[in-house]
N, C-alpha and C positions, 0 to 999 in steps of 0.2 A: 287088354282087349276090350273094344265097345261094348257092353253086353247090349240086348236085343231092347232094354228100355231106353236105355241111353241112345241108340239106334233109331228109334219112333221119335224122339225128341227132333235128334241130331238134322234126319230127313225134312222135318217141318221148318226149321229152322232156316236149313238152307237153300233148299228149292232145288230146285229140277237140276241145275246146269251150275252145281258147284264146285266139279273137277277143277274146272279152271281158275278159280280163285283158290283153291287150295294149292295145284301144280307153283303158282306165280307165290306162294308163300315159303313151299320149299326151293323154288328159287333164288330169291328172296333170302334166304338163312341159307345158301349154299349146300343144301342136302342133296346128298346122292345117294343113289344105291349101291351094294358094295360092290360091284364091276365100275362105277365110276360112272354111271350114265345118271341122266335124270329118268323120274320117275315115271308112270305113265297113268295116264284115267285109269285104265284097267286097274291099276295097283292099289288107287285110291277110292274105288268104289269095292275093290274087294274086302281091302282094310274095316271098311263101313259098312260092308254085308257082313262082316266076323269071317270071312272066310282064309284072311292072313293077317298074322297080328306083326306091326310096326310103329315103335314108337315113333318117331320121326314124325309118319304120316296121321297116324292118332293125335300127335299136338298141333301138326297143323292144321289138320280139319278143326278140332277146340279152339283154333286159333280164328278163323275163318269163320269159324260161328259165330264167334264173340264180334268177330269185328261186322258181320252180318247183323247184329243182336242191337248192337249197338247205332248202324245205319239205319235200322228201323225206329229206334225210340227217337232221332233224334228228327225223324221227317213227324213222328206221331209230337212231338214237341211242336214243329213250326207249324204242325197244320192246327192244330190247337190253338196254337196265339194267332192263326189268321183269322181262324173262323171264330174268335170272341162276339 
């Protein structure tokens, strides 16, 4: 389960309107929920609120961070080498 630091992190990380990059990751890895459906924002901000705990959706969002984490170093990379 996220605890509430990993939470303050997780939020800044990702920005306002990160269901969707998370939904498209459990897509992505073929993840369902156990009736067979895909998943839903609701699911994936309650995961992130601690109010249900699933691993599934807790590594996608880890996932989704990183790869967020990552889109930002590397624009903080090119703006660096332009504005030498």
């Amino acid at each position: 389960m996220i605890t509430s630091k990993e939470r303050a992190k997780l939020k800044k990380q990702l920005g306002p309107r990160y269901t969707k990059g998370v939904l498209e990751i459990l897509k992505k890895q073929s993840v369902t929920s156990p009736n067979g459906e895909s998943y839903t924002s609701s699911s994936i901000r309650n995961v992130l609120a601690g109010n249900m705990k699933n691993e599934a959706i807790e590594n996608a969002i880890y996932d989704y961070a990183t790869q967020e984490r990552e889109k930002t170093e590397r624009l903080a990379k090119k703006r660096k080498e332009l504005l030498k």
